[in-house]
Steps between C-alpha positions, in 0.01 A plus 500: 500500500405401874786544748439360886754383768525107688703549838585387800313725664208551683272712311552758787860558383376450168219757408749831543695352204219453324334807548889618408509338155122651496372148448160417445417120530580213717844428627604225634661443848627265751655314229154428359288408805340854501399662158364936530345706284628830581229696323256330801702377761317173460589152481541267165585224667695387877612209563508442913628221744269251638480445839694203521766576281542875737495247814798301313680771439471674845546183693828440246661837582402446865728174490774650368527784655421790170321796508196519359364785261106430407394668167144561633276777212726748487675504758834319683444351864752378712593460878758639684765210357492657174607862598838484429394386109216794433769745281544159269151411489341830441595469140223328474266772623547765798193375640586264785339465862649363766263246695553307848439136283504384169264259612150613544291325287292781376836635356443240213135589459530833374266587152824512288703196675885440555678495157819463601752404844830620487787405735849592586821392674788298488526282196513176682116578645368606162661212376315230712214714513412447112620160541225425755243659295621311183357199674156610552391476105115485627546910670532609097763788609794553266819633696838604339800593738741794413790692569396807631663827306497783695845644670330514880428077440795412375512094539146503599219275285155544464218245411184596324171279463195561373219265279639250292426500073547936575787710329546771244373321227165416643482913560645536152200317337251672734643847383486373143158377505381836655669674184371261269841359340643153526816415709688453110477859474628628848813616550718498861754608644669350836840464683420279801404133526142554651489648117570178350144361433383848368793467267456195377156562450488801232548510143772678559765566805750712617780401824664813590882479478568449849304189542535178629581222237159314626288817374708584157448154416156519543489848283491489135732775448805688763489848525792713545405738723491410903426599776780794587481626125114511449269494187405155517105564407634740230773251338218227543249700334677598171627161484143349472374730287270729731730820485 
């Protein structure tokens, strides 16, 4: 049996956990635009921005008036506009920089790339934020808007974009393919809805109790265990058979 993790996060805020769980293979992060393997610290596969969809997306924010955070390698750059948003977004990594512009060029140029922007504010801007970038089909981003949970934001949302046709599945398959086993035989477990595609793509899938109706419908099986009580990976793992 092959265990690995598909987050949020950046692998930054990713490889403690790993190294945690004393993992040994890839993992995948940024909600699939970045797959790790631990053992090497080297990439399986990244998926970055393009210039012109990171000039949308800047110019977008810009208009409206959002913060930007740029997921550039490892790290989280942002200006002085998104200070009063770095406890929120450093659960994606504790690596962030502040620079004087998001806009140098070179910024997108890096060896790695941009894999993801991240914004937040007042629901209204995130709001016609993604609905501006919903009209520019030919930049290839994909952006989902959100209710932010964490008790300092209360009220606030948050938008997140990165390359279009990349999610947890796609990082599913490239951890399965690494192991040698077909996506039938994978088994997942998820509570949130950037989980859905991952869900829906293995053999078998488990929402924790606490989630949304969008991701237990995507799950083929509820656990009973959530988030306050615990156990979910156990529950999930005698249930399919691995414990």
């Amino acid at each position: 049996m092959f265990v690995s993790i598909c987050t949020g996060r950046m692998y930054s805020g990713t490889r403690h956990i790993a190294l945690e769980l004393e993992l040994d293979g890839p993992v995948g992060c940024l909600d699939g635009s970045h797959v790790v393997d631990v053992r090497t610290d080297q990439d399986v596969s990244r998926h970055a921005l393009d210039e012109l969809a990171a000039g949308l997306l800047l110019s977008t924010l810009d208009a409206c008036g959002a913060p930007a955070f740029v997921f550039a390698g490892d790290s989280i750059l942002h200006d002085e506009q998104g200070e009063e948003f770095l406890d929120y977004v450093r659960a994606w990594s504790n690596r962030a920089e502040r620079l004087d512009s998001l806009h140098d060029p070179s910024l997108w140029q890096t060896a790695s790339g941009v894999a993801a922007v991240v914004s937040l504010g007042e629901q209204s801007m995130i709001v016609r934020a993604l609905a501006l970038l919903e009209e520019h089909a030919e930049a290839h981003v994909q952006a989902v808007a959100f209710p932010v949970r964490h008790p300092s934001f209360i009220g606030k949302w948050g938008l997140l974009a990165r390359k279009a046709g990349v999610d947890k599945a796609s990082a599913l398959r490239v951890i399965a393919d690494h192991y040698g086993v077909s996506l039938d035989e994978t088994v997942t477990v998820g509570d949130w809805v950037n989980d859905i595609s991952m869900l829906r793509a293995a053999g078998r899938s488990f929402a924790m109790a606490q989630s949304p109706q969008s991701v237990k419908d995507a799950a083929t099986d509820v656990l009973d265990a959530d988030l306050s009580s615990g156990g979910g990976i156990e529950e999930a793992a005698h249930r399919a058979g691995l414990l």
